[in-house]
N, C-alpha and C positions, 0 to 999 in steps of 0.2 A: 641494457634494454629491460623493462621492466612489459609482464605479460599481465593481462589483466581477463579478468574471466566475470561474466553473469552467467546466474541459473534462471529459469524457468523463463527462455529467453521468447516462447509463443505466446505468453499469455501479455494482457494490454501492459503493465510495468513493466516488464523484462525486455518487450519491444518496443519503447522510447528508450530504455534506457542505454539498450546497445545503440540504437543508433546517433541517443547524444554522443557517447562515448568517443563509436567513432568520428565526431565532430571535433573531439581533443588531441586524442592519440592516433597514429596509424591504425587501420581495419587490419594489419595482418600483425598486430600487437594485442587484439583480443580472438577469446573463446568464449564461444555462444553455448549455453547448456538448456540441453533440454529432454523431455521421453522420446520425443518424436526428434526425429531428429531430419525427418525430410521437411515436415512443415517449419523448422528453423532455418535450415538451408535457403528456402524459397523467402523468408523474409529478413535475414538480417543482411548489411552492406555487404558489396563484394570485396572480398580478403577477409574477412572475418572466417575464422576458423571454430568448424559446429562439431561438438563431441556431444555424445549419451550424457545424460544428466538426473536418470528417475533417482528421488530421495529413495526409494526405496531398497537400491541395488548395492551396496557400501561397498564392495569390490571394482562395482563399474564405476562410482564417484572418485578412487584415490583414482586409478588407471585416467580418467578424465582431467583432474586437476593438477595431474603431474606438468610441473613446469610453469605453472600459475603461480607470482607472487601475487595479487591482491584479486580479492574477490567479493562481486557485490550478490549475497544471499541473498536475494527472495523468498519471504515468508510463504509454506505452502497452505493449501489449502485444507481445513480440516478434512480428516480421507477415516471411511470406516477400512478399509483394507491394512493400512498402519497409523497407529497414532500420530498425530503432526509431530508431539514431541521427541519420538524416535527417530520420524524422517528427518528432522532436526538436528535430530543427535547424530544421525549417520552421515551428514555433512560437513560435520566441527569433527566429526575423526575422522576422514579423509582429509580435510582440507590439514588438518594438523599434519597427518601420515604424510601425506601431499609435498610437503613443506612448505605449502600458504604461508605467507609473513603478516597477511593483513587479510582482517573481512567488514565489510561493512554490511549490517544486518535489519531491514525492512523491521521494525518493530512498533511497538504500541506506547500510545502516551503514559510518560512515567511509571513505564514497567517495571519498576522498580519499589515501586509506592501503590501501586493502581491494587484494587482488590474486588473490579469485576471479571466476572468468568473470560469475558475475551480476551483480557489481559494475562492470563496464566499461564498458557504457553511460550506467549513471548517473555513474559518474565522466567521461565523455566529456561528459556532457550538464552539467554541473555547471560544466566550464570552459567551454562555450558560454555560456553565462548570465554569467559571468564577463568573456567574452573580450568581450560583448555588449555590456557596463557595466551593467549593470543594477540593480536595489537588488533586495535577495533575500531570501528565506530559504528553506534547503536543510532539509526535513522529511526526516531521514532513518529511516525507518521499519524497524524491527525486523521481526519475524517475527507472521503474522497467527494467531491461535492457529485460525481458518477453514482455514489450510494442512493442519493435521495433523486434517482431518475424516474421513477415510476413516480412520483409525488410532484414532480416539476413539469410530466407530460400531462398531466391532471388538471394541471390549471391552466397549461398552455392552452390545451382543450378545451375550454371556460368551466370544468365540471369543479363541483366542491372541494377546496384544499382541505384537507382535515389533517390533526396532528395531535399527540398528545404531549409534546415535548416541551409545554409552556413557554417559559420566559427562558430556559437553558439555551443556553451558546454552546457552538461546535466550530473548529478551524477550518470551516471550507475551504478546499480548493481544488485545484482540478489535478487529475492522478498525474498527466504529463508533468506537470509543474513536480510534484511529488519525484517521479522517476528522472526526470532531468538534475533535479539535484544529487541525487542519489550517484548518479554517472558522475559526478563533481566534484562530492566528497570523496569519492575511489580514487581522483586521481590527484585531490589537493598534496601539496607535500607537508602539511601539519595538520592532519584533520583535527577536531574534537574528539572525545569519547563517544558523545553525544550530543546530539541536534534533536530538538523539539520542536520535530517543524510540523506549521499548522500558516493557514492562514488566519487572517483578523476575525475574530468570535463574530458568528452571528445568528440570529436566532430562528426557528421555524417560518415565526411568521415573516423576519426579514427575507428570506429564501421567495417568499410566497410572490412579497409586493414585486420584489424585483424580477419577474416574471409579467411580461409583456397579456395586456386584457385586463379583462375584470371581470369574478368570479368567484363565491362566497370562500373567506377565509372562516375556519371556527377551530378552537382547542375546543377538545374534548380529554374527557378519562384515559386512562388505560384501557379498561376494561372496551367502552365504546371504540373506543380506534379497533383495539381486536376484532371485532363483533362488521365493522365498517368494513374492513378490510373482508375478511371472510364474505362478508352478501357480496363483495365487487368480485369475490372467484379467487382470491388467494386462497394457497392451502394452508391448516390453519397453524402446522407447525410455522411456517413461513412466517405467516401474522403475527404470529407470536414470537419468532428473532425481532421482527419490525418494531412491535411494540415495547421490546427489551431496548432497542436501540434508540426509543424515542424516550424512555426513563432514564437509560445511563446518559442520552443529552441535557434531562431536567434537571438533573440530581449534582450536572454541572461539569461531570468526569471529564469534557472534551471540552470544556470552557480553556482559554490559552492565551498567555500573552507574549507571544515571541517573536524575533524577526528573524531567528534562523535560517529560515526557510528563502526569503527574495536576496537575505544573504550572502548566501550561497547562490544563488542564481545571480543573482548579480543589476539584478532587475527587480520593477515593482511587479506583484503579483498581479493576474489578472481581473479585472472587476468584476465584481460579484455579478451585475446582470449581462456581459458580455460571455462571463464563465457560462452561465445559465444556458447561452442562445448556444454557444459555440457547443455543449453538447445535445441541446436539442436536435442540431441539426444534422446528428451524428446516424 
């Protein structure tokens, strides 16, 4: 019998991903990880077995992952309390200590090559697991089409799309799609190293049309998107991740041509203006 474990099993990825899983394997052949550990209970399938899971605790991580061969890591969130790249690290030595056989780890496109800031922890965390020995596979994850949800409510609304991200392409897709694969690769019996999954490149303004109404589309600058953003009540650190996120798409870094991703699902991915509605309506 082979036990299979996720972490950060309350947050939106962790919670399709268990509960594709259990769509593969028996519920009482996985472990649900999470801080909290009542709000896991109340949502993953019944048999699923819910243990402590804070990156933070490295004593309560081995204690948790004992008896788990494969394990699907969820990338955490950047935390001022600990660097991500230590809660990181406190994962890859338990799960090691553990005797995990296998992790398959939420990461960033071509972490390995990429050399923008949001890249470097997962490229950090990637040679942990690496340097760990461990047998893997590195999910490198695209762009979640969930990110550009404030921007997609905006024109649903009729009000002005603005973007600064020009003609660059990004692998939209919707996160479920993401975290269902993810539950897929954990339990293939030959995974890859690595999967670059994205959906098919599309660009700002593709995003815009395929959104239901009509309602001024315009690029602008950097600097103007900043400035845009801030008069609509963002704060301006905020604005300014945005606007980072709208230059690493111009500059191409999330441009992608792969089919990893429906792949492994097993299916074509979902259409860009049906993705669109399906989280509008969310």
């Amino acid at each position: 019998m082979t036990t299979y474990a996720i972490t950060s099993v309350t947050g939106r990825f962790g919670r399709v991903a268990v509960k594709e899983l259990a769509q593969l394997v028996p519920a009482t052949d996985i472990v649900a990880l999470a801080r909290n550990t009542d709000k896991a209970a109340a949502l993953v399938p019944a048999g699923v077995t819910v243990r402590a899971g804070d990156y933070t605790q490295p004593a309560e991580l081995v204690q948790s992952l004992q008896g788990v061969d494969k394990l699907l890591f969820v990338s955490s969130i950047p935390s001022r309390v600990m660097p991500r790249p230590q809660q990181h690290q406190n994962v890859i030595n338990a799960a090691k200590q553990a005797g995990v056989s296998f992790i398959a780890y939420t990461s960033f496109p071509h972490a390995d090559t990429a050399t923008v800031p949001l890249a470097r922890d997962h490229q950090l965390t990637e040679q942990a697991i690496q340097a760990a020995g461990l047998a893997h596979a590195f999910l490198r994850n695209n762009w979640y089409l969930e990110n550009e949800l404030a921007f997609l409510k905006t024109g649903a609304a009729g009000e002005p799309f603005i973007y600064s991200a020009g003609a660059g392409r990004a692998g939209y897709a919707l996160e479920r799609e993401y975290a269902e694969a993810a539950a897929r690769v954990l339990v293939a019996a030959a995974p890859k190293p690595v999967y670059e999954f994205a959906g098919p490149a599309q660009t700002f303004r593709d995003l815009a049309e395929a959104i239901p109404g009509e309602f001024p589309i315009e690029a602008v600058s950097d600097e103007a998107f900043t400035q845009h953003l801030i008069a609509q009540g963002a704060d301006p650190r905020l604005a300014q991740f945005q606007t980072a996120a709208q230059a690493m798409i111009r500059q191409g870094v999330l441009a992608e041509d792969t089919t990893d991703l429906p792949d492994v699902l097993g299916r074509p991915l979902t259409p860009l203006a049906d993705a669109i509605q399906e989280i509008l309506q969310k």
